[in-house]
C-alpha positions in Angstrom: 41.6 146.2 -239.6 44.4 148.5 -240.3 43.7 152.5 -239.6 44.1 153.3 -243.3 41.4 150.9 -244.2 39.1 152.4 -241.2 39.1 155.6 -242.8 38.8 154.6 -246.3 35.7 152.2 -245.1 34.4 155.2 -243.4 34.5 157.1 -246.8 32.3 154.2 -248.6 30.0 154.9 -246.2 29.2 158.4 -245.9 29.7 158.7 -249.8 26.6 156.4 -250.3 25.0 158.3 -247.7 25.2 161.5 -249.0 24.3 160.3 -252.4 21.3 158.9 -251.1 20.5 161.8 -249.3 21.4 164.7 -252.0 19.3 162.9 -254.3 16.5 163.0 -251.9 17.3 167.0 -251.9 17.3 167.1 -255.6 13.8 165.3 -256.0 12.3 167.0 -253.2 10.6 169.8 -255.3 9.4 167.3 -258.2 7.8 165.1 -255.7 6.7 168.1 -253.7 4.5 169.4 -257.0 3.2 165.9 -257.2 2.0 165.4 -254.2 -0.6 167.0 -251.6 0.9 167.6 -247.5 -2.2 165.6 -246.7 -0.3 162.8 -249.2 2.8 163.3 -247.3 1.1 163.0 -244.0 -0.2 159.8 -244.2 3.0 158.4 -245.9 4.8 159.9 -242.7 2.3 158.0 -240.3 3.3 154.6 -242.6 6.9 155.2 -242.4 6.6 156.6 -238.2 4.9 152.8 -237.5 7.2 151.1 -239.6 10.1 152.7 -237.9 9.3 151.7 -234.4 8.3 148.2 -235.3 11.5 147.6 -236.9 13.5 148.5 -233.8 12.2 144.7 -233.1 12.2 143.0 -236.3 14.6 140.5 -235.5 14.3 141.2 -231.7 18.1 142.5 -232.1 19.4 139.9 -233.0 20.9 141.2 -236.1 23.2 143.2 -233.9 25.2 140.3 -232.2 26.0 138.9 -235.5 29.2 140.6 -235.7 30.2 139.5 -231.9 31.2 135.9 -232.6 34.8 134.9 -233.2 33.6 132.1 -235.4 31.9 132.6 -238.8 29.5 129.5 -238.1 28.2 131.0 -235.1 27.6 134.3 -237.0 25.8 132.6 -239.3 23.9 131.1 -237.5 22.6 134.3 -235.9 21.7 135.4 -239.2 19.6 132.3 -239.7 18.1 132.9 -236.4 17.6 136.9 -237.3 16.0 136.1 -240.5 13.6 133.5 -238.8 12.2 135.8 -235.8 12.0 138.3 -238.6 9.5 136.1 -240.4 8.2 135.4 -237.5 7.4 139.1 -236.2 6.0 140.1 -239.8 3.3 137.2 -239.3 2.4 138.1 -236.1 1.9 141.9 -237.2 0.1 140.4 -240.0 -2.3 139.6 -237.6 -3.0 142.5 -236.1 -3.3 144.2 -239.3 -6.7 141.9 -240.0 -7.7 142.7 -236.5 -6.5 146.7 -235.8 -6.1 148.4 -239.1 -9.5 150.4 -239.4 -9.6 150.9 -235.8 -6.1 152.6 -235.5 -5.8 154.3 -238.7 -8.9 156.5 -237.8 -7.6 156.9 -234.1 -4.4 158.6 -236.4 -7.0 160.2 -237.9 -6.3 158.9 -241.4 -9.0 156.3 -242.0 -7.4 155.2 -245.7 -4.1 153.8 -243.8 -6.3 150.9 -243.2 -5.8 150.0 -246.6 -2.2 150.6 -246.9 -1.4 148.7 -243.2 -1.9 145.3 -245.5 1.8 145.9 -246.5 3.2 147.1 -243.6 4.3 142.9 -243.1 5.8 143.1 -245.9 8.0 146.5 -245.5 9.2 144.9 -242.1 10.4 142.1 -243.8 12.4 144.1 -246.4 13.6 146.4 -243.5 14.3 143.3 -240.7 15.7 141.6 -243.7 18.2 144.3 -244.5 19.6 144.8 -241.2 20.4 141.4 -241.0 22.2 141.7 -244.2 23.8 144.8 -243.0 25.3 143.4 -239.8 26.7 140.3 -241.5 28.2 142.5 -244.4 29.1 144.7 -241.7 31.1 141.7 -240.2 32.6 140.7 -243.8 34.1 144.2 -244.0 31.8 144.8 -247.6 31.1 148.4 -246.9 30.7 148.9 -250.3 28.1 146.4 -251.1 26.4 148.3 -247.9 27.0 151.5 -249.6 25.8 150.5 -253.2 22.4 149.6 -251.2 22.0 153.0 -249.6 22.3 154.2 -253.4 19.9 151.8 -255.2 17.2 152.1 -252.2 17.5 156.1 -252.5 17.4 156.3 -256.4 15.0 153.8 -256.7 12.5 154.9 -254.6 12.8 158.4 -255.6 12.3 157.6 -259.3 9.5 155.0 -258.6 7.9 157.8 -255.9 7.7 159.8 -259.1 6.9 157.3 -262.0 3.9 156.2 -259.6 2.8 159.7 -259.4 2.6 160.7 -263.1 1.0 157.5 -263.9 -1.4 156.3 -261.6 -2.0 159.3 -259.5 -2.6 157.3 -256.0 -1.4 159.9 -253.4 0.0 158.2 -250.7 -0.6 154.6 -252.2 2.1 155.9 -254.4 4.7 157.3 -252.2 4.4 154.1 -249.7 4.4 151.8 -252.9 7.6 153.9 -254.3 9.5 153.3 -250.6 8.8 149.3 -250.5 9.5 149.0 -254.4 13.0 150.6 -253.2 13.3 148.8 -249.9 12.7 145.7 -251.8 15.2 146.2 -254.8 17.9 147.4 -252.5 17.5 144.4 -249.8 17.3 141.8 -252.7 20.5 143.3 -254.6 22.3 142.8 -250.7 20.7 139.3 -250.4 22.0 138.6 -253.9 25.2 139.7 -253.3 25.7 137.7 -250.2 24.4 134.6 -251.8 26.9 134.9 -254.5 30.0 135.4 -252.5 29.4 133.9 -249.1 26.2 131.2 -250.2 28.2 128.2 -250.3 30.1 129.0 -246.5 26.2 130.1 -244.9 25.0 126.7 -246.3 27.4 124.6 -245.0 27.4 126.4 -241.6 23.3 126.8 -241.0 22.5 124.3 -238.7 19.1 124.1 -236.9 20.6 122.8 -232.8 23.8 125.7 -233.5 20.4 128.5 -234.3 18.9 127.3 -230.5 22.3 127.5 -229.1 22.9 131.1 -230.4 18.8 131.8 -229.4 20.2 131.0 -225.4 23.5 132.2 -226.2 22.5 136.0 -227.2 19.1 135.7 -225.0 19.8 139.5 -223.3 20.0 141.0 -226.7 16.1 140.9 -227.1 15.6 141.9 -223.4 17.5 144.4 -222.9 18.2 145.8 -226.7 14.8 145.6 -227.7 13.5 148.1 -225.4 16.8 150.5 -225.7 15.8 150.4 -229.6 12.1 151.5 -228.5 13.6 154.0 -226.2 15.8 155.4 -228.6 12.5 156.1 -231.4 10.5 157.5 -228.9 13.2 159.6 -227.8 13.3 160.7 -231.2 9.5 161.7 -231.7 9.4 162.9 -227.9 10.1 167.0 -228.2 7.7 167.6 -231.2 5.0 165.6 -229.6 5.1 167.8 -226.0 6.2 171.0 -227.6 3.5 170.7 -229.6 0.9 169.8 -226.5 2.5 172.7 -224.3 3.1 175.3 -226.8 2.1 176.0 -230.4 3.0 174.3 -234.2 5.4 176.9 -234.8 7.6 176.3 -231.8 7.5 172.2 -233.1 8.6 174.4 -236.2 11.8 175.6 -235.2 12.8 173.0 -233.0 12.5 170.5 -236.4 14.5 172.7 -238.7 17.1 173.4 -235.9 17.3 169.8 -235.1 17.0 168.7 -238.8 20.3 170.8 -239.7 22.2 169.6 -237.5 21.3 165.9 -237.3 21.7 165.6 -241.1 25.6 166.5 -241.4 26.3 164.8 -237.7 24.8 161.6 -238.6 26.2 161.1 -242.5 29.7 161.3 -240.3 28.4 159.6 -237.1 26.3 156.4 -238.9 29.4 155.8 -240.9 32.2 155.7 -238.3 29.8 153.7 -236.2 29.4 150.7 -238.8 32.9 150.3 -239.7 34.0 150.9 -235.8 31.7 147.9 -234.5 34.1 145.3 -236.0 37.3 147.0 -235.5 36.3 147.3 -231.3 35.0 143.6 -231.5 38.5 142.4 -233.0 40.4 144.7 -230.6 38.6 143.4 -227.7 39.9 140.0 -228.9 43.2 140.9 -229.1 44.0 143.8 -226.6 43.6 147.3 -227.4 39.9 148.6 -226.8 41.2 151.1 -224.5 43.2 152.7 -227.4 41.1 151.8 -230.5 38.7 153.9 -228.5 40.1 156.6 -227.1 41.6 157.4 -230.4 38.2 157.4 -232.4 36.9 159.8 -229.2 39.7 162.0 -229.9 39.3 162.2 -233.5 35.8 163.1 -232.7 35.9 165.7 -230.6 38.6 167.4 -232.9 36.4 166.8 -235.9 33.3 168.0 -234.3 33.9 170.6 -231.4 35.0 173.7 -233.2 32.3 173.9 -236.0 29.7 172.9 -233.3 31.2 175.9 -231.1 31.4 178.3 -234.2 27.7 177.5 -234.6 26.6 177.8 -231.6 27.9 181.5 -231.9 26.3 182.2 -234.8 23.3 180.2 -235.4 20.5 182.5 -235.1 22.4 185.2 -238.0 23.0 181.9 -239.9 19.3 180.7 -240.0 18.1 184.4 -240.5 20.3 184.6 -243.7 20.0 181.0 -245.4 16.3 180.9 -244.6 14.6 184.4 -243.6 14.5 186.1 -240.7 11.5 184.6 -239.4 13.7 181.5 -238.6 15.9 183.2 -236.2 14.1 181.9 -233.4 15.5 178.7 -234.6 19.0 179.7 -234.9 18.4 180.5 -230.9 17.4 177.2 -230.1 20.5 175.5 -232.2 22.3 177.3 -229.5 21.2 174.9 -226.8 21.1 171.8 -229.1 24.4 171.9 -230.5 25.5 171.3 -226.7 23.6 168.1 -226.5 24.4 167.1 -230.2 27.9 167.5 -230.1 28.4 164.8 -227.5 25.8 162.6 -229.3 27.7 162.8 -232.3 31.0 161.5 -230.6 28.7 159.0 -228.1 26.9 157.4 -230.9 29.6 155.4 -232.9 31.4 154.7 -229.1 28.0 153.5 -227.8 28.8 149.7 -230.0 31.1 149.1 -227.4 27.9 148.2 -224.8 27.1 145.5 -227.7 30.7 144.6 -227.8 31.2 144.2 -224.1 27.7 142.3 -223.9 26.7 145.1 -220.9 23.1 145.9 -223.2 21.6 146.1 -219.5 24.1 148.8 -218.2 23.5 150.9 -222.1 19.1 149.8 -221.6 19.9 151.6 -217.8 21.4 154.4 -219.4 19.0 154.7 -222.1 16.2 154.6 -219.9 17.4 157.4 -217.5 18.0 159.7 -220.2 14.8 159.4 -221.6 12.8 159.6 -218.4 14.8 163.0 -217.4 14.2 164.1 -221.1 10.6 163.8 -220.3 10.5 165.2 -217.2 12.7 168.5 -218.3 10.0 169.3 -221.3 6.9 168.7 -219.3 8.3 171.2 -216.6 9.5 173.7 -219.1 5.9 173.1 -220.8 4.1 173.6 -217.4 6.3 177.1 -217.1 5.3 178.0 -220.5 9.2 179.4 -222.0 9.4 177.5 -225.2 13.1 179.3 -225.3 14.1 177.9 -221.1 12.4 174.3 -222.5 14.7 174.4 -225.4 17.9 175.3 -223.3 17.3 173.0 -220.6 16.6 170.0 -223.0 20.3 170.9 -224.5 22.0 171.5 -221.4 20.5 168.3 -219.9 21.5 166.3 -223.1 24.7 167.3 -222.8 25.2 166.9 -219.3 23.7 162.8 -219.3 25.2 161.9 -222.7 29.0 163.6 -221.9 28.4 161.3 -218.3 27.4 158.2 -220.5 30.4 159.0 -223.0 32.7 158.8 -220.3 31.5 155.6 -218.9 31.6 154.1 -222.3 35.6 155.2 -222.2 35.9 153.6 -219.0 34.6 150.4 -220.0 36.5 149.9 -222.7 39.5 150.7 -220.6 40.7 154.5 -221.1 41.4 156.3 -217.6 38.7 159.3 -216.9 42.0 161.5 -216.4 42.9 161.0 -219.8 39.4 162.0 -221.1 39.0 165.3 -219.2 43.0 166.2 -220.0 41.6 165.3 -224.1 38.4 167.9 -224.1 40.7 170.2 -222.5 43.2 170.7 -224.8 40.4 170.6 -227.5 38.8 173.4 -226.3 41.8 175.5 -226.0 42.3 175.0 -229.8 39.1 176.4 -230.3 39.3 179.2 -228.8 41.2 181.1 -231.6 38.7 179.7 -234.0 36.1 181.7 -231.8 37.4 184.8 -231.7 37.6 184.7 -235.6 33.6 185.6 -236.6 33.7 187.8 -233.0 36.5 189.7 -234.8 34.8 189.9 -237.9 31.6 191.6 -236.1 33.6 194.0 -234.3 35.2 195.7 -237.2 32.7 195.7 -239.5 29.7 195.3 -237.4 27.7 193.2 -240.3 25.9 190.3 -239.4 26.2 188.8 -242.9 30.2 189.2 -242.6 29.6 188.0 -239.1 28.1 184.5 -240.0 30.5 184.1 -243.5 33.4 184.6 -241.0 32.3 181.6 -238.8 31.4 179.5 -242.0 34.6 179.9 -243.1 36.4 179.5 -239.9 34.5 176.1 -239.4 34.9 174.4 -242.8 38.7 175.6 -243.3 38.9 173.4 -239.6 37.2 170.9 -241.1 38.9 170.6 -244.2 42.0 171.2 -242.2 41.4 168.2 -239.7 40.3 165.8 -242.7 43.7 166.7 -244.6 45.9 166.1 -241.9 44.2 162.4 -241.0 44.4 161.5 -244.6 48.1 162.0 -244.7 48.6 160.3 -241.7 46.6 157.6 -242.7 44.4 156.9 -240.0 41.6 157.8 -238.1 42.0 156.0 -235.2 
């Protein structure tokens, strides 16, 4: 894949992506007025369920498709994915019949026992699509990906809406609205796949080739599986024991901290890491990991570094101005995020390079650790009762086990831990005059609001900056 193509692929991407999620923005206050919390509380339950099941949906399988050299074995993995999907969706069918009424009122929402009947059916649409996604991620059709970010998001929105104004449901309608979406997008990919690569799956499916990929790919389910579960509960971990050890409105600002910066990091991060699975798999094929990845961690860390410095520095002003000053409490806890953030930002797209190496036990080791010390640093911060030293040890302990698991993804794939350490150096250097800029700003006029426009500016002028200067180049790795 040549480096202008990486970029431009990239771009696809994050422009469905932010589509998809500006519209959600956009519709937020219709569907707001439409709907009661309670409504949106047990549509959250649905879609919380739905997400950790579909870590397993085709038992990761989905994720090796890309891995083979040969299209027939790739397609063959996508028979096999969509098979074990069908397979997992009967099986939760099953417990459906048996479960639903039982744990819908242990959630405390006794009418998701109606709504679990389609929970089969949104895995399928969702195991379905990452299939899809994997295999189109291997063709190199980002845009067909990115054309089904679009139709999922505006579809669901505007059927999330229709639903309410004419059948009134509550949450029937929201969940109805998401799986009228997930299916319209998913059949528009399947549709597209059919027509352009139909003829070349059909010719390649065979049923002995899908057992031979089953044994083949056999750690991807063992150890992938359970670094997907790890990686959701990980996820829902701090709200759930910041919420048992302290009180809703300390879950409060750790979800609006975490929300802001997640949403920008991951439109960039998602993106690079779908278009940089197959450029790492061919390079591994033909020489050239160690550079191909050392060059995306580099671009990384330039693209991400200085804004994430600038905000640590002004963060609590920031949240005070853009959303009241009862929120500066959350600016204070971005502090300590944005150090754990930052290096998941530039670990997430190199973290493919477990899949492409085929070392999913070393990445399910790694996964594991982080999520046990994770837990263990919130329940001792919760037993001291500091919501603020929780916070800051959480970020400081991120960013010490995910900058360590960084670096050992570097030196997999080849890249000398010299090299790394001289690379963050001589970032940080360059951000020191970037810091100084909103410090500057403070001390002469001695304005808060001047304070945090300085460091806005500063940050997206860097941004803008870095993004001009790869473009002409015509790379990004």
């Amino acid at each position: 894949m040549p480096a202008r193509s990486f970029a431009r692929n990239v771009i696809t991407l994050m422009t469905g992506t932010t589509f998809a999620q500006a519209l959600a923005v956009l519709v937020s206050p219709i569907i707001t007025r439409m709907y009661s919390p309670e409504n949106f509380g047990v549509f959250a339950l649905y879609t919380s369920i739905l997400g950790v099941l579909a870590v397993g949906a085709c038992l990761r399988y989905e994720l090796a498709i890309v891995l083979p050299e040969k299209d027939q074995d790739a397609a063959n993995l996508l028979a096999l994915s969509i098979i074990v999907c069908c397979g997992m969706a009967g099986l939760i069918l099953s417990l459906v019949a048996v479960l639903r009424v039982p744990v819908a009122n242990l959630l405390g929402a006794p009418e998701l026992a109606l709504w679990f009947w389609f929970l089969p059916l949104s895995l399928v649409t969702t195991g379905l699509f990452q299939a899809f996604n994997y295999w189109s991620t291997r063709q190199k059709q980002f845009r067909r990906l990115a054309t089904r970010t679009i139709t999922l998001s505006t579809v669901t929105a505007g059927a999330q809406i229709g639903n309410g104004a004419i059948f009134n449901c509550g949450s029937g309608c929201l969940i109805g609205g998401s799986i009228l979406g997930q299916l319209t997008a998913t059949g528009l990919l399947a549709c597209q796949i059919g027509k352009n690569e139909g003829k070349l799956l059909k010719s390649y499916i065979v049923g002995s080739n899908i057992k031979r990929m089953l044994a083949r790919y056999k750690d991807f389910p063992i150890y992938s599986s359970w670094s997907g579960l790890l990686n959701s509960a990980s996820i829902m971990l701090p709200a759930l024991l910041l919420g048992y050890f302290f009180t809703p409105v300390v879950v409060g600002y750790y979800a609006l901290g975490h929300r802001v910066l997640a949403l920008p990091m991951g439109v960039i991060g998602n993106s690079v890491s779908q278009v940089f699975f197959p450029r790492a798999t061919e390079a591994r094929r033909s020489g050239g990991l160690d550079r191909v990845t050392f060059n995306l961690f580099k671009r990384l860390l330039e693209i991400g570094f200085v804004p994430m410095m600038l905000l640590t520095i002004v963060a609590p002003d920031l949240f005070a101005l853009v959303f009241g000053y009862q929120w500066w409490t959350a600016g204070e806890y971005v502090r300590w995020l944005s150090l754990w953030l930052i290096f998941v930002f530039i670990s997430s797209p190199l973290s493919t390079i477990y899949l492409v190496l085929e070392r999913q036990k070393i990445g399910f080791v790694m996964d594991a650790v982080m999520f046990c010390t994770r837990l263990l640093v919130l329940i001792i911060g919760g037993l001291m009762g500091e919501p603020l030293f929780t916070i800051a040890m959480f970020g400081i302990t991120g960013a010490i086990l995910w900058f360590l698991n960084c670096t050992y993804i570097l030196f997999m794939a080849g890249v000398p831990i010299k090299q790394v350490c001289v690379a963050i150096l001589q970032r940080v250097i360059i951000a020191i005059p970037f810091a100084f800029v909103p410090l500057i700003v403070l001390h002469i006029f001695d304005n808060s609001t001047a304070f945090v426009l300085a460091g806005v500016v500063s940050g997206l002028g860097f941004i803008v900056y870095q993004l001009f200067r790869i473009g002409k180049a015509g790379e990004l790795i």
